[in-house]
C-alpha positions as a printed Julia matrix, in Angstrom:
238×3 Matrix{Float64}:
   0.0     0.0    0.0
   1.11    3.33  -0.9
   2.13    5.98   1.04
  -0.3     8.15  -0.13
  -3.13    5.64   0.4
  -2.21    5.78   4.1
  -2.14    9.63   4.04
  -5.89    9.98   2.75
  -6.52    7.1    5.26
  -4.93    9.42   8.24
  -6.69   12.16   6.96
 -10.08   10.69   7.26
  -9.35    9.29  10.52
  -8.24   12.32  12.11
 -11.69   14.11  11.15
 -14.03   11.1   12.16
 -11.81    9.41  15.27
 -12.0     6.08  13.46
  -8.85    4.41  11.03
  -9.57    1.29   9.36
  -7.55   -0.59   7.18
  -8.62   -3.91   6.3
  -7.31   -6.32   4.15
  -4.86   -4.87   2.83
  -1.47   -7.71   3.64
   0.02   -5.09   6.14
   2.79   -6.56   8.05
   3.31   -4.34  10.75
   1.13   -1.52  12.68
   1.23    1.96  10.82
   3.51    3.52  13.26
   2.25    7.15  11.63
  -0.97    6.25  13.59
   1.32    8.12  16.72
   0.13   11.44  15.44
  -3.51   10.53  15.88
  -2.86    8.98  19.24
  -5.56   11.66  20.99
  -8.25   11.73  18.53
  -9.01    8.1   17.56
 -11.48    6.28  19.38
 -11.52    3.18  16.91
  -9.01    0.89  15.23
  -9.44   -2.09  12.85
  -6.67   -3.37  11.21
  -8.28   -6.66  10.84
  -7.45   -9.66   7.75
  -4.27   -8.13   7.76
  -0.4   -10.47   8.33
   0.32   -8.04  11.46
   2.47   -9.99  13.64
   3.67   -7.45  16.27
   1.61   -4.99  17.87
   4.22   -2.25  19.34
   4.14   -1.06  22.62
   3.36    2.72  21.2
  -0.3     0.79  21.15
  -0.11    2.26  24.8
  -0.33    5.8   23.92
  -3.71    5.61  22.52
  -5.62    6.52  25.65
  -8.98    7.92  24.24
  -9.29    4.27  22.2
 -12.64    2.55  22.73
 -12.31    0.04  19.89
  -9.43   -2.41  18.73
  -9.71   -4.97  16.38
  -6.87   -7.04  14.92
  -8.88  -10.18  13.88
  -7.63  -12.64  11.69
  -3.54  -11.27  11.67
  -0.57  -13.1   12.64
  -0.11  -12.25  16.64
   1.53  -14.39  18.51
   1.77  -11.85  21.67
   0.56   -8.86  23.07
   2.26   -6.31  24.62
   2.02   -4.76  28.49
   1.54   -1.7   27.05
  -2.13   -2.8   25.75
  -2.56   -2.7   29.26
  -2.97    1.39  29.11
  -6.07    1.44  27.66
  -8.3     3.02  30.59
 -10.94    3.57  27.82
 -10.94    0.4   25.73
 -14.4    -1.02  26.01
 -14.08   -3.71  22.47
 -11.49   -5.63  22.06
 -11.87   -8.53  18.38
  -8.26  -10.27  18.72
 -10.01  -13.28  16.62
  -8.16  -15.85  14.25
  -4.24  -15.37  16.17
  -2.12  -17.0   17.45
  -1.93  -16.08  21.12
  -0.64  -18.39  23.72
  -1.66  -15.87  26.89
  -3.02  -12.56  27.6
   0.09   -9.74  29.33
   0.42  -10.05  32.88
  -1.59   -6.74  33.7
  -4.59   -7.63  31.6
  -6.78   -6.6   34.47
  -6.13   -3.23  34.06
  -8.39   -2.62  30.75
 -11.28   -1.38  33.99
 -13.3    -0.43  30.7
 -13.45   -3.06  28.97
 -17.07   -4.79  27.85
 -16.4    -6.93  24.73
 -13.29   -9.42  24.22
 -12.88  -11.98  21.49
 -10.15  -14.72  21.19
 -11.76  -17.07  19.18
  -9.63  -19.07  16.93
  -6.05  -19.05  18.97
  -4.12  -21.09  21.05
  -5.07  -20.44  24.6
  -4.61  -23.62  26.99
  -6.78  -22.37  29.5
  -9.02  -19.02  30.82
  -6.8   -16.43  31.68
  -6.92  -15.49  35.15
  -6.75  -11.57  34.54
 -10.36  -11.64  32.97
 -11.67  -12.13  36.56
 -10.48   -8.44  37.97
 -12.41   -6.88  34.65
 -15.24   -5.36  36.58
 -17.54   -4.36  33.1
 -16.92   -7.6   31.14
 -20.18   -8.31  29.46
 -19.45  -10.76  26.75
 -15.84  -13.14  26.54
 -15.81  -15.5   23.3
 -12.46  -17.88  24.02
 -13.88  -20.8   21.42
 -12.01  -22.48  19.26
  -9.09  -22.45  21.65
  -7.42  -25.19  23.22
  -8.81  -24.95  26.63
  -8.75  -28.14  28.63
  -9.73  -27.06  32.36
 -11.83  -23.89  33.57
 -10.03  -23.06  37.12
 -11.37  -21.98  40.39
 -10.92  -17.92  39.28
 -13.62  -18.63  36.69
 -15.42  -17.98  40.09
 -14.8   -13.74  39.82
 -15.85  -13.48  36.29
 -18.24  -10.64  35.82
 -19.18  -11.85  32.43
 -22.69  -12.23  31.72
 -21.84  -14.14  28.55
 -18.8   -16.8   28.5
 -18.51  -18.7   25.41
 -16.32  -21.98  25.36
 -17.52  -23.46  22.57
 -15.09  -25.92  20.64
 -12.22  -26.26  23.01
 -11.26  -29.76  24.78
 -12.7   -29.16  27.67
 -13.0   -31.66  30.22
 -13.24  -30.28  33.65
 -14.76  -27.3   34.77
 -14.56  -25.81  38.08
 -17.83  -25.76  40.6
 -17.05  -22.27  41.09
 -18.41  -21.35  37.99
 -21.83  -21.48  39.5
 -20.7   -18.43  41.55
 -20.04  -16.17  38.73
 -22.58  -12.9   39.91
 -23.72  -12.05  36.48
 -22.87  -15.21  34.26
 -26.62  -15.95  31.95
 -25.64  -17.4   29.4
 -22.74  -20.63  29.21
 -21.81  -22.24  26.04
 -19.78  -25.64  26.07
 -20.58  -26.93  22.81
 -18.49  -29.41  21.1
 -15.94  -29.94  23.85
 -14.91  -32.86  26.18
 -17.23  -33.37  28.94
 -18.34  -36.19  30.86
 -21.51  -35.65  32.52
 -19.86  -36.5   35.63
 -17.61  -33.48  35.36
 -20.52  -30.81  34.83
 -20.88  -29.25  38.15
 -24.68  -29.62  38.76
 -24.9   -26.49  40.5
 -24.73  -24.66  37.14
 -28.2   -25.88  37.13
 -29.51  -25.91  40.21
 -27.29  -23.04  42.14
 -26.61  -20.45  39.45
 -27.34  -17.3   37.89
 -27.3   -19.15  34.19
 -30.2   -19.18  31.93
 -29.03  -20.61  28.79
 -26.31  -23.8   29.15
 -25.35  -24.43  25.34
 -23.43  -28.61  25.85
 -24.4   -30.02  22.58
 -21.86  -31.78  21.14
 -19.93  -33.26  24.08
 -19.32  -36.96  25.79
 -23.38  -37.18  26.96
 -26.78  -37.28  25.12
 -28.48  -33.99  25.81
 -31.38  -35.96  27.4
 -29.43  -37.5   30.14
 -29.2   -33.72  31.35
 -32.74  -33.76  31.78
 -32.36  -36.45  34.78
 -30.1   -34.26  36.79
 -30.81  -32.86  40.3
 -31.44  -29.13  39.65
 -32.45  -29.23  36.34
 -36.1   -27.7   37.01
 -34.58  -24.92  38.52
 -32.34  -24.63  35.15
 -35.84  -24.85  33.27
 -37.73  -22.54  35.35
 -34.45  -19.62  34.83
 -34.48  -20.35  31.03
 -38.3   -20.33  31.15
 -38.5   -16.55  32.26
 -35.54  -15.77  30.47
 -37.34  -16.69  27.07
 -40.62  -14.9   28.14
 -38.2   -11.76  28.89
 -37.26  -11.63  25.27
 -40.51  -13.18  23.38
């Protein structure tokens, strides 16, 4: 792309607060996207072979929206971290192993996708995010949901496609958690906590595709109680 392609591009983006650039086989983050560092409020450099994202990501402190689906990351930097105002975060179709140490720190954010990388299990920092509405980690390669899982604010978690085979009781605790989906992983029916059903917040458990038939679910303690959330739930939205 030429450099006067990425000028008009600037020049757009500094009168609207939003760059995009999809697409287009960049290698590495525009690093004239400094200059714009106060005014932009969106960034989407998605479908793009980006492998790096530089630590000057940190000096975009009004962003509310990242996206760098479908590049070539294999790591995030600390710097990410600085975001106080990041509320979306589409990291989709990478190739990240783990999340930076000080994850937590994003107090903003609502929205975080990681489907389609190479996460083993689900990162501890998401529990300190206080505002965390919706968390897609499918297609990963989770095997275990740990105790933390406990502190997640999420009110959507989505685990679909992983290899999931245990998941912590403490999931049952999560304050805001509605809606669960397992699909297509591991599980034993032995190994789903039953409290999800008969002890939780959760309205909609998605476990098709696992080691059970669906209608063995049906015999488990707690399971009215499940029906009778998902029940009002459905006559919320109808």
């Amino acid at each position: 792309m030429g450099n006067s392609a990425l000028k008009a591009h600037l020049e757009t983006a500094q009168k609207t607060g939003v760059f995009q650039l999809t697409g287009k086989g960049l290698t590495e983050f525009p690093e004239d996207l400094q200059k714009l560092a106060s005014n932009l409020r969106t960034i989407d450099l998605s479908n793009n072979k980006i492998e790096l994202l530089p630590p000057l990501i940190g000096k975009f402190s009004f962003l509310k929206s990242l996206a760098l689906n479908n590049n070539k990351l294999t790591a995030l930097p600390e710097e990410l971290c600085k975001l106080k105002k990041l509320e979306t975060l589409h990291l989709n179709g990478n190739h990240l192993r783990q999340l930076p140490a000080a994850f937590g720190q994003l107090s903003a954010l609502k929205t975080l996708s990681l489907s389609g990388n190479q996460l083993r299990t689900v990162p501890t920092q998401l529990s300190g995010l206080r505002h965390l509405d919706v968390v897609d980690l499918s297609k990963n390669q989770i095997q275990n949901v740990p105790d933390t899982v406990g502190e997640l604010q999420a009110i959507e978690l989505n685990l679909n496609q992983n290899q999931i085979s245990q998941i912590s009781v403490q999931i049952s605790h999560c304050p805001r958690l509605k809606v669960l989906r397992l699909e297509e992983n591991c599980l034993e029916l032995s190994m789903l906590p039953q409290s999800i059903l008969s002890d939780s917040q959760i309205s909609l458990l998605a476990v098709e595709g696992n080691l059970f038939e669906i209608k063995k679910l049906r015999e488990l303690d707690g399971y009215d109680k499940y029906m009778e959330r998902f029940t009002a739930t459905k006559k919320k939205f109808a």
